[in-house]
C-alpha positions in Angstrom: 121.8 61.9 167.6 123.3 65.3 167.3 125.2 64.1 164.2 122.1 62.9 162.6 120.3 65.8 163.4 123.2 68.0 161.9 123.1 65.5 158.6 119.1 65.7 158.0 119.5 69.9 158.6 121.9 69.6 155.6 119.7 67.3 153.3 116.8 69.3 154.2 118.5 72.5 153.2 119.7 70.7 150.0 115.6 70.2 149.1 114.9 73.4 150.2 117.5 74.8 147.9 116.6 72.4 144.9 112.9 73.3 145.2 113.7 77.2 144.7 116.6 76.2 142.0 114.5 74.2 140.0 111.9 76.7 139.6 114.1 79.6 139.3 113.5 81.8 136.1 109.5 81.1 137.3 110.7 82.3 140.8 112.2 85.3 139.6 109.5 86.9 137.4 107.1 86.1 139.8 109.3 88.1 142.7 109.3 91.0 139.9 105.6 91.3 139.9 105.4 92.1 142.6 106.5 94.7 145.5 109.3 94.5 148.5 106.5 95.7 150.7 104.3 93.2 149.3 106.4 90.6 149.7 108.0 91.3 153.1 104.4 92.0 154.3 103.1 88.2 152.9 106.9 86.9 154.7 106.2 88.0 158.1 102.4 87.0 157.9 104.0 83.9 157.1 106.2 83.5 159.9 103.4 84.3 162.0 101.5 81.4 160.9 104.3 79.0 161.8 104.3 80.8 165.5 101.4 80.2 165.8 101.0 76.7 165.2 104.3 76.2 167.0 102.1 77.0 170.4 99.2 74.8 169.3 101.9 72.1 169.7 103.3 73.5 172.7 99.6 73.4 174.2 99.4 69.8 173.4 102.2 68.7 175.0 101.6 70.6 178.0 98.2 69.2 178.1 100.0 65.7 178.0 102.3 66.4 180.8 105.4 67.9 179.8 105.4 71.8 179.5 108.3 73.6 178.0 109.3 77.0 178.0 108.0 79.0 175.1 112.2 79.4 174.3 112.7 75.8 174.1 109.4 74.8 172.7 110.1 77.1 169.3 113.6 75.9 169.1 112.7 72.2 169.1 109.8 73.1 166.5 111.6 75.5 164.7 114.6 73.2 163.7 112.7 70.1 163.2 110.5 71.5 161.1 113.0 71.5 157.9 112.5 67.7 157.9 109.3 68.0 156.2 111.6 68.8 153.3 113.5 65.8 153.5 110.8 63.3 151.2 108.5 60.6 153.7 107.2 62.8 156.0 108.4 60.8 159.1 111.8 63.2 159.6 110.6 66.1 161.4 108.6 63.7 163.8 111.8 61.7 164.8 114.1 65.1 164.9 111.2 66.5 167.2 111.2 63.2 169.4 114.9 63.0 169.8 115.1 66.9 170.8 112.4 66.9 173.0 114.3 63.6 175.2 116.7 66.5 175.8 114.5 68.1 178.0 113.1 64.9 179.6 110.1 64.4 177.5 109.4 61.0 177.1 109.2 59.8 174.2 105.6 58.6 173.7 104.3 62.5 174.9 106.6 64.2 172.1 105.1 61.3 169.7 101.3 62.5 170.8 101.6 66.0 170.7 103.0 65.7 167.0 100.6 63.4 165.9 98.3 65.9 167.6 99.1 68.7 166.1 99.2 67.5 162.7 95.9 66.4 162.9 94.7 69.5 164.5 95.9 71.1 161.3 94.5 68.7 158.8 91.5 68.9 159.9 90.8 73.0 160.7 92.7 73.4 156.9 89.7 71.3 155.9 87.4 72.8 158.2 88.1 76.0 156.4 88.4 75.2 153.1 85.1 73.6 153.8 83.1 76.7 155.2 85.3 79.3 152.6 85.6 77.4 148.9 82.0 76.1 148.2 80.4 79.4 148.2 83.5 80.3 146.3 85.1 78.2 144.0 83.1 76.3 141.7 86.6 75.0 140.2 87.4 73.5 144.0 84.0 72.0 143.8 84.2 70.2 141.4 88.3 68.8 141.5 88.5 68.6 145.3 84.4 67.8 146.8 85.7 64.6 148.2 88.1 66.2 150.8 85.1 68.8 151.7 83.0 65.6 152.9 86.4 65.0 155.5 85.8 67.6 157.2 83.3 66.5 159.7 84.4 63.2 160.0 88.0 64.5 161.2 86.6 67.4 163.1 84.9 64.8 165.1 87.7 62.7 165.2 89.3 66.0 167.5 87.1 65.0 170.3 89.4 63.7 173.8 88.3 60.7 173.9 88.8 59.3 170.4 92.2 61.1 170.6 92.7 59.1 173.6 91.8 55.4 172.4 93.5 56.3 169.1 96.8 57.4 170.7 96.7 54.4 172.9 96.5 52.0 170.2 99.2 53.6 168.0 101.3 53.4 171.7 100.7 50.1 171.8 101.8 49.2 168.1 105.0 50.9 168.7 105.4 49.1 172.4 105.7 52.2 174.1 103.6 52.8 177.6 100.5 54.7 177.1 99.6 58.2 178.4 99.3 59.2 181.9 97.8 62.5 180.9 94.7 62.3 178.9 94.5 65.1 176.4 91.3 67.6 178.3 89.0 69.3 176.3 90.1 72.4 177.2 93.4 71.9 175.8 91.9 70.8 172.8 90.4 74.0 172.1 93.0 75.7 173.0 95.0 74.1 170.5 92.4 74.1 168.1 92.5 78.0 168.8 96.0 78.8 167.8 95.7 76.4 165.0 92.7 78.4 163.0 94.8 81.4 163.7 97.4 79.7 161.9 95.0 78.9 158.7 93.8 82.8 159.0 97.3 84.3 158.7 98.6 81.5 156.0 94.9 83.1 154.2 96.0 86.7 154.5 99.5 85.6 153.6 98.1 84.0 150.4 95.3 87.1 150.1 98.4 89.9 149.9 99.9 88.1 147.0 96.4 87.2 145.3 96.4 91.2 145.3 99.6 92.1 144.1 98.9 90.0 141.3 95.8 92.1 140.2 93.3 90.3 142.5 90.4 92.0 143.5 86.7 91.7 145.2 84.9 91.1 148.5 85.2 87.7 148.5 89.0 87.3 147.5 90.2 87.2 151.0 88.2 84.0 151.7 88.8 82.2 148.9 92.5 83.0 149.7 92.4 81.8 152.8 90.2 78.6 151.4 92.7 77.9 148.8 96.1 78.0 150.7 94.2 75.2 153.2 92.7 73.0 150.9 96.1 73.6 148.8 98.3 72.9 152.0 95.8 69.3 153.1 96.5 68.3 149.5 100.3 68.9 149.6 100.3 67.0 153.0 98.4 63.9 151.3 101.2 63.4 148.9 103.2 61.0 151.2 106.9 61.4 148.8 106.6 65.2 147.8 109.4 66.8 150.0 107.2 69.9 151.8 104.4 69.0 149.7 105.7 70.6 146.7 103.9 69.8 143.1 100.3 69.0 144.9 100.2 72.2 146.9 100.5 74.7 143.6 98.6 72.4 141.4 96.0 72.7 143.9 96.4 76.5 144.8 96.4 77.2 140.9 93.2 75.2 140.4 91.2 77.3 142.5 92.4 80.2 142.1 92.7 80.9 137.8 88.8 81.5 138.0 89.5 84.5 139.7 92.8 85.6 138.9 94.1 87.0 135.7 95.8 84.4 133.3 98.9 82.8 134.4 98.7 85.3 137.7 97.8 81.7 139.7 101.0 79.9 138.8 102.7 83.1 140.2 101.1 83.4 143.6 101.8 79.2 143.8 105.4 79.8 143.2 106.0 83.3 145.1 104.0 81.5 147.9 106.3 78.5 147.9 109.6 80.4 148.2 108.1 82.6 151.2 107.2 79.8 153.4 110.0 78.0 152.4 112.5 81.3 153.6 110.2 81.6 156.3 110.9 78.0 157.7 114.7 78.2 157.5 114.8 81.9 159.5 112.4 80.0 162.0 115.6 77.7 161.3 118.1 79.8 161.8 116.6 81.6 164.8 116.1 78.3 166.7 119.8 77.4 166.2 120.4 80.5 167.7 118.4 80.1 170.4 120.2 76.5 171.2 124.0 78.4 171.1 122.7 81.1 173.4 121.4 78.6 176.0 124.5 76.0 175.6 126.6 79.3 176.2 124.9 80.5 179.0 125.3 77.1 181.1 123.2 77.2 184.3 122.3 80.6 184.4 119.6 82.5 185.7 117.5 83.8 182.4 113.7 82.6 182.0 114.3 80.0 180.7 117.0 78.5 182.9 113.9 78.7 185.7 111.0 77.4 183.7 113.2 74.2 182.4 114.3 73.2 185.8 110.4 73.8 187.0 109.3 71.4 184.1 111.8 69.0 183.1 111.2 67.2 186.9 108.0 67.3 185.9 108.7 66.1 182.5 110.4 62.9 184.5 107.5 61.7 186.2 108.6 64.0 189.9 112.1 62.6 190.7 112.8 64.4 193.4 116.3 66.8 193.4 119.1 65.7 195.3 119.5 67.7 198.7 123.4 68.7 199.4 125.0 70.8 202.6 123.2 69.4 205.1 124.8 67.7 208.5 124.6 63.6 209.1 122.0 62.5 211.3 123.1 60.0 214.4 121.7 57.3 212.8 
């Protein structure tokens, strides 16, 4: 599995690198619109937003039964995120499974709190685009009203008990056993929490370039922060699309040319693009680190060495620890 994992790093690096290549002059004029500060300002927003909904998946699979240590949580979700690039959408889920058996999660937890997650995110990005765009965005109106009447439907759809049945079924298609920890309501709005949070920094991410751009009024931050979700919901729709990418600017650059200068939207798309898509392989790079420096450190005595042994029996199901050193009985 390592080997696998090492092969779909390198094809999703090789999309990652195609997606920025093949728009290259377009990426380049659009970086020299705009400032450094601007741009390193919009970066770290960025990776912020990916923090964040790194813990809303944390909180669901801790909710489930199997907490990890923050350390270990953003590795896993850090490196398995770059198989979103890789085209059918499937990759990052099966890279996330197979790292989280690692630390004793089974299998059908790691499989909930994804699916979790990503319908946490659906549905707030809709949630959002739904409360920001219509008092807006007439252009989002009009090309996107049928993913504003979603919204409820999927918000609903959050509640623990449909979760539940619905994860059970899906269990059961795949033969795997179903859940012995019911996702609570209070971990639902927990995760709910951190995911919003998310969509809010992804909107100021999107609202910083909107501005450097020439961008201006009261309302720009909201449509911003509007556009980047609806945007994002429609990239994720697009099943093939490696990260989303063609739906997600066509999207962003439909709603936001009323209300940009001309061909400013197509810049903000593409600028936007190549930020998240750097700020995915430093999240990357920083959870590969994170793996060397626990590997090296054996069985030490750092946080996390402490919080994995605490979870990973519970992870198990409770199998109690071998007991050594002490003297045979006379039985």
């Amino acid at each position: 599995m390592r080997a696998l994992r090492v092969l779909l790093i390198l094809l999703a690096l090789g999309f990652c690198a195609y997606s920025v290549a093949s728009q290259w002059d377009a990426t380049t004029k659009a970086f020299q619109e705009m400032s450094w500060a601007t741009l390193a300002g919009a970066l770290a927003v960025g990776l912020a937003g990916l923090f964040s909904w790194t813990l809303a998946w944390r909180t669901f699979l801790g909710g489930l039964g199997s907490p990890l240590p923050l350390r270990v949580a953003y590795r896993i979700s850090a490196v398995s995120q770059l198989g979103k690039y890789v085209p059918g959408k499937v990759w990052a889920l099966v890279t996330q499974i197979e790292m989280t058996r690692e630390h004793k999660v089974p299998a059908e937890r790691s499989f909930g709190s994804t699916l979790l997650a990503v319908a946490t995110s659906t549905a707030c990005g809709l949630a959002v685009a739904a409360v920001t765009l219509p008092l807006t965005s007439a252009a989002a109106r009009r090309e996107y009203w049928w993913l504003f009447l979603l919204a409820p439907f999927m918000i609903a759809a959050l509640h623990p008990k449909i979760v539940t049945w619905a994860l059970g079924v899906l269990l059961r298609l795949v033969r795997r056993p179903p859940l012995e920890h019911p996702v609570s309501l209070g971990v639902t709005l927990r995760a709910v929490g951190w995911t919003v949070l998310g969509w809010v920094l992804f909107g100021v991410h999107t609202w910083l370039l909107c501005l450097a751009v020439g961008g201006d009024g009261p309302g720009l931050p909201f449509l911003a922060t509007g556009a980047y979700s609806l945007a994002f919901v429609a990239g994720f729709i697009v099943f093939i699309a490696p990260g989303g990418i063609g739906a997600r600017e066509a999207a962003l650059t439909v709603v936001l040319t009323p209300v940009l200068p001309a061909g400013a939207p197509v810049v903000v798309a593409i600028a936007s693009r190549v930020l998240l898509t750097i700020a995915d392989l430093v999240n990357a790079g920083a959870g590969m680190v994170l793996g060397r420096g626990a590997r090296s450190g054996g069985s030490g005595t750092g946080d996390e060495t402490g919080d994995e042994a605490g979870n990973e029996g519970g992870n198990e199901g409770g199998r109690p620890a071998l007991v050594r050193g002490t003297q045979p009985t006379k039985e």
